[in-house]
C-alpha positions as CSV (number, residue, x, y, z in Angstrom):
1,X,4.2,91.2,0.5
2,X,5.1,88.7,-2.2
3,X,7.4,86.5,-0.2
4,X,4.0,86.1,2.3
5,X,2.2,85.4,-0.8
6,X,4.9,82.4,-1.8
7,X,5.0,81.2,1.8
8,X,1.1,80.6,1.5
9,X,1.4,79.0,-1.6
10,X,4.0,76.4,-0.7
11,X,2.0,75.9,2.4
12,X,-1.2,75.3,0.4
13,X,0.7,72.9,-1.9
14,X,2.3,71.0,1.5
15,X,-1.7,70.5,2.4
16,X,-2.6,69.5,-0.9
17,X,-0.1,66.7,-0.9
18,X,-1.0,65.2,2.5
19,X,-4.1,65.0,1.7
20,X,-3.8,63.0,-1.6
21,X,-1.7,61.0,0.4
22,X,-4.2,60.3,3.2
23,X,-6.6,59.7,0.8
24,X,-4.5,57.2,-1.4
25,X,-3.9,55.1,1.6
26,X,-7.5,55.3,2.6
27,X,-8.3,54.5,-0.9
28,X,-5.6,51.7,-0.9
29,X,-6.7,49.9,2.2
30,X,-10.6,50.0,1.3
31,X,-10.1,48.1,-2.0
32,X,-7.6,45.7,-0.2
33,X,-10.4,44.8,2.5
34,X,-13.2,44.5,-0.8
35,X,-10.6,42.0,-2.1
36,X,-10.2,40.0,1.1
37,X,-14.3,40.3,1.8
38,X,-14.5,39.0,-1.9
39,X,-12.0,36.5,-1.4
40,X,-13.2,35.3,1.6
41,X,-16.9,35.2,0.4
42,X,-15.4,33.1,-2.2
43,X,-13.8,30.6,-0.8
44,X,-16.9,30.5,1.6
45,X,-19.0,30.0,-1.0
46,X,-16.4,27.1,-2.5
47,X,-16.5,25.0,0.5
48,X,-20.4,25.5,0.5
49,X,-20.2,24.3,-3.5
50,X,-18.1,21.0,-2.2
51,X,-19.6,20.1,1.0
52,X,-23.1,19.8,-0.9
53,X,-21.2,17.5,-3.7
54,X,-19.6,15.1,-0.8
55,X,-23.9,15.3,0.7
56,X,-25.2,14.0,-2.6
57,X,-22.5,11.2,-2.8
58,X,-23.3,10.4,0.8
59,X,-27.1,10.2,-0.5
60,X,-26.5,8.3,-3.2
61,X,-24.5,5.6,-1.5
62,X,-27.4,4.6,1.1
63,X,-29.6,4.6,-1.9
64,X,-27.8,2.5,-3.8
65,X,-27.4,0.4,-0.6
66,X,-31.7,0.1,0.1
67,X,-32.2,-0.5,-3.4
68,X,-29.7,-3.5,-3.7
69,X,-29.6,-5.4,-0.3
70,X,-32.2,-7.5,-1.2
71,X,-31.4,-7.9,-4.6
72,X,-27.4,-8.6,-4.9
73,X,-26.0,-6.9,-2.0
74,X,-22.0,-7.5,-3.6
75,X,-22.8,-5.4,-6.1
76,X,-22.8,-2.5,-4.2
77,X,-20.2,-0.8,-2.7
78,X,-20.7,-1.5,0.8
79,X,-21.3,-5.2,-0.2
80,X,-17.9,-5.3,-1.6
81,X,-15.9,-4.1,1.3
82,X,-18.2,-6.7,3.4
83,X,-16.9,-9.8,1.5
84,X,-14.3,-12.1,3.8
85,X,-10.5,-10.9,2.8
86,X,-11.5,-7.1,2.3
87,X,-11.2,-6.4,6.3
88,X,-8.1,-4.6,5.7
89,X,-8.4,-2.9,2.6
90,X,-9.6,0.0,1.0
91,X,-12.7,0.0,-1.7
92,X,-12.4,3.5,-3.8
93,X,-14.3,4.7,-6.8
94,X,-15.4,7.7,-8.5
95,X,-18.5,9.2,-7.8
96,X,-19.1,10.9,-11.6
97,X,-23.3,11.7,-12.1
98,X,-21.7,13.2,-15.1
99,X,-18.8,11.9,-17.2
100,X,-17.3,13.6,-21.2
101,X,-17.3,10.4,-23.6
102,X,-15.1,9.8,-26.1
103,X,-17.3,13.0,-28.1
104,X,-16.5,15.2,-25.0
105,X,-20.5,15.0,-24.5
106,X,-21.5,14.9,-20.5
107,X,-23.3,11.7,-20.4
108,X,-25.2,10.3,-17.1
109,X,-23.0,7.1,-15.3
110,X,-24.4,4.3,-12.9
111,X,-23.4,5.4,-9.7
112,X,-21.3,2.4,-9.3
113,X,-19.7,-0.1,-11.7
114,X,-18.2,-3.6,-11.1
115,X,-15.8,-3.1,-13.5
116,X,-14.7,0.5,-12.5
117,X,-13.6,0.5,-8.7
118,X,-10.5,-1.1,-6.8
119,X,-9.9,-2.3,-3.4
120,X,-6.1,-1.2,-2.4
121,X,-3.8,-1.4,1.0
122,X,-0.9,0.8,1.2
123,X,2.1,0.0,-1.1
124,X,4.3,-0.3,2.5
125,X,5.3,0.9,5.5
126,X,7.4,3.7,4.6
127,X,5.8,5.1,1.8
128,X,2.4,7.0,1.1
129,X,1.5,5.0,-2.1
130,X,-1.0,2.4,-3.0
131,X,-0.3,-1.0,-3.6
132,X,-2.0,-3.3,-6.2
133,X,-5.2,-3.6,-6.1
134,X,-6.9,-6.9,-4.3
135,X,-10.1,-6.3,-6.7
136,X,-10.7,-4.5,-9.3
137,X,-8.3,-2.6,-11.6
138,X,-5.2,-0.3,-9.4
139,X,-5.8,1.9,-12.7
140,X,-8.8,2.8,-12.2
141,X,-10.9,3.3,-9.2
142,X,-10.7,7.3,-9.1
143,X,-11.3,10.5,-10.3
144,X,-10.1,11.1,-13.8
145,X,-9.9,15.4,-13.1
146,X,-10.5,15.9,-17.1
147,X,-13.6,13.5,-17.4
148,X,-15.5,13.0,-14.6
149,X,-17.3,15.1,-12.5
150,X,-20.2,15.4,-9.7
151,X,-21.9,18.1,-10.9
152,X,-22.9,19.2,-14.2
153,X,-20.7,22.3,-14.6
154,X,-17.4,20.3,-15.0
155,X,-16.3,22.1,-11.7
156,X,-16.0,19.5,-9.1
157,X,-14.7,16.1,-8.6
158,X,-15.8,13.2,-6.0
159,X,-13.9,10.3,-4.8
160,X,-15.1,7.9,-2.1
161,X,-13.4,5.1,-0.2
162,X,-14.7,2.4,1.8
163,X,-13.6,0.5,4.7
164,X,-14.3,-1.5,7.5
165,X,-13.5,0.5,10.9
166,X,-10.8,-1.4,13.4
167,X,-12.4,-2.1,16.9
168,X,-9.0,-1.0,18.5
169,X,-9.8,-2.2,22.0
170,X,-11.5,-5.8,21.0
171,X,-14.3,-4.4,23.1
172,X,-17.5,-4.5,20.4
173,X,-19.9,-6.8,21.8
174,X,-21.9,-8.9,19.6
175,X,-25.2,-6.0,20.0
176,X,-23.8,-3.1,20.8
177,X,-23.8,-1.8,17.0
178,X,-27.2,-3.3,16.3
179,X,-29.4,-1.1,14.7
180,X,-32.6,-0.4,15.5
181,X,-36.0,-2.6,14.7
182,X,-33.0,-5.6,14.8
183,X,-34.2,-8.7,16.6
184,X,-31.9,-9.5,19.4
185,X,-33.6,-12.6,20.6
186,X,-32.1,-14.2,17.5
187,X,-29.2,-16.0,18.2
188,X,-27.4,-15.5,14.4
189,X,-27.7,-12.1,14.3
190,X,-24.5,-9.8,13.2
191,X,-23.9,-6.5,12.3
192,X,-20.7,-4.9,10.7
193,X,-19.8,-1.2,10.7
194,X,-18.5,0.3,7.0
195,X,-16.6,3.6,7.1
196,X,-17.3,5.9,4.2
197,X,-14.6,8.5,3.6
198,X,-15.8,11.4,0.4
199,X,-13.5,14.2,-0.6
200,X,-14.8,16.7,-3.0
201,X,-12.4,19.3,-4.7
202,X,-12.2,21.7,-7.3
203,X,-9.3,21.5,-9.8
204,X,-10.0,24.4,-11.8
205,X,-9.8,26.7,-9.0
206,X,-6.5,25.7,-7.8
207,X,-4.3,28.2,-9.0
208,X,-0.8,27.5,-9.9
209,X,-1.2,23.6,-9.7
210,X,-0.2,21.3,-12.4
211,X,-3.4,18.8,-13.3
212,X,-0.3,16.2,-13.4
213,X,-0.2,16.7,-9.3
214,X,-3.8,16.5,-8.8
215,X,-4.2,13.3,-10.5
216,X,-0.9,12.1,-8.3
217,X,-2.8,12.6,-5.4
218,X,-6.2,11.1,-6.5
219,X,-4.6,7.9,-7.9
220,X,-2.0,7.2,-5.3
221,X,-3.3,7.7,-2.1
222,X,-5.5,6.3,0.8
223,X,-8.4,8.1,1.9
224,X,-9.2,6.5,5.5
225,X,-6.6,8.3,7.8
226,X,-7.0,6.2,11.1
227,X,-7.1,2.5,9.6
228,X,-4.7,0.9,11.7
229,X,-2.3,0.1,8.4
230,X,-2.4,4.0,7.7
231,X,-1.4,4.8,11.1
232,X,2.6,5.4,12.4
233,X,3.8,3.3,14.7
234,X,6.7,3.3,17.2
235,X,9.1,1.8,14.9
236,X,9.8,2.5,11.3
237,X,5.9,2.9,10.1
238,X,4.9,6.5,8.8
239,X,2.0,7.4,8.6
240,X,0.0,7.6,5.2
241,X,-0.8,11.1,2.9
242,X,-4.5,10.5,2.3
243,X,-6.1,11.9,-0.7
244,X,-7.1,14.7,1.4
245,X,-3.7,16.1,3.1
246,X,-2.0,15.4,-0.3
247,X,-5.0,17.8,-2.5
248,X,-4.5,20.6,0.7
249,X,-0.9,20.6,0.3
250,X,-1.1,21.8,-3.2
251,X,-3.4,24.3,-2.4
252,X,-6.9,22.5,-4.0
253,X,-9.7,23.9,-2.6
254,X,-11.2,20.3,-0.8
255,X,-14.0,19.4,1.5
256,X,-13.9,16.1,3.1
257,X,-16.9,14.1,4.8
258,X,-17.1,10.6,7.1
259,X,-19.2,8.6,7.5
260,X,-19.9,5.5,9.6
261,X,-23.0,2.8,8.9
262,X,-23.9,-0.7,11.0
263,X,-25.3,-3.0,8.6
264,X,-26.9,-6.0,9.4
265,X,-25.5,-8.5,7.4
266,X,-28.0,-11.6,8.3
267,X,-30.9,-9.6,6.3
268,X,-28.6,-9.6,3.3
269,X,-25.9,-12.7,4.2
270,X,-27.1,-14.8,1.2
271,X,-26.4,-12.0,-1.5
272,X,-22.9,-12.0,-0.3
């Protein structure tokens, strides 16, 4: 009679155990798939956070355009990259609605600055860097991570390039990018395209990446991937790190956006 008791008892015990263990690994894989949900939800909410940023700079850009065309086209942006001897460069600034001054106050900025943009090529044909800059100051031109920032809560960061698009086949006909309510009886009309490239990040949610690398990336690289100068070729050309794959390889959350305006540049011509 008492060795049937025992026997029960280590049986009981056997039951007790696989069932905290069943219940562990139940318990183990539910809070694995809350972490991933929340992680995922996250990120999705990130991207959402960034892709809005890279809209308002988008926004801002064609406003700046309307309000200027008329009025001194060259000091916008597009304006710049229009000017003869830009065709093959690069125009970047720093789209900062909110910038720290020297008191570490957030204090409102133009949207852009003569004195605060560059226009750049690549530095050569085997290396990813920028060369000096054409116009404007190679030191400047883009995002300063610790001081300027497109949104209020210091979270994210904007950088824009512009550039005019190559016609790869020659085939662009003199109309065929007019825009609309354009006059095509008129024998002087022209219209130029202007690619707009944003990328939006957020450097304080990139874990484990040194601020050193972020600015590396920001300050040193393209951001049109298919200008012909950017591209590889069949000999000894590689192909440039733009702004973008260089922030995605260190693991910075980033959303990039392009663009692509016509502009008719007889409306505006004597600005220019």
């Amino acid at each position: 009679m008492t060795s049937t008791r025992v026997s029960q008892t280590g049986a009981t015990l056997i039951t007790v155990l696989v069932m905290l263990l069943l219940i562990t690994i139940v318990g183990t894989y539910a809070m694995s798939q809350g972490l991933m949900n929340l992680k995922i939800a996250t990120n999705s909410q990130i991207q959402k956070i960034l892709m809005q940023s890279s809209d308002v700079a988008l926004n801002s850009l064609e406003k700046n355009f309307a309000l200027n065309q008329n009025v001194r086209l060259d000091a916008t942006p597009i304006g710049q990259i229009l000017l003869p001897g830009n065709e093959d460069w690069e125009l970047q600034f720093c789209f900062k609605p909110s910038e720290l001054n020297a008191t570490k106050t957030l204090t409102n900025a133009s949207f852009f600055d003569l004195t605060d943009y560059r226009i750049i090529q690549r530095k050569d044909n085997t290396a990813t860097g920028v060369s000096d800059a054409q116009s404007g100051d190679k030191t400047k031109g883009y995002c300063d991570i610790d001081t300027m920032f497109a949104i209020g809560r210091k979270a994210v960061v904007t950088q824009i390039a512009l550039s005019q698009p190559d016609d790869l086949a020659g085939t662009t006909k003199k109309y065929q990018l007019s825009a609309k309510k354009i006059d095509l009886k008129q024998g002087n009309t022209e219209v130029k395209r202007v690619k707009v490239t944003v990328t939006s990040l957020s450097p304080s949610l990139a874990a484990g990446v040194n601020d050193d690398q972020i600015k590396t990336c920001l300050s040193d690289r393209m951001m049109d991937a298919t200008a012909i100068n950017n591209l590889k070729d069949a000999t000894t050309k590689v192909a440039v790190e733009t702004v973008d794959q260089c922030l995605r390889n260190l693991g910075v959350p980033v959303n990039s956006q392009v663009s692509e305006y016509v502009v008719n540049v007889d409306d505006s011509s004597s600005n220019l």
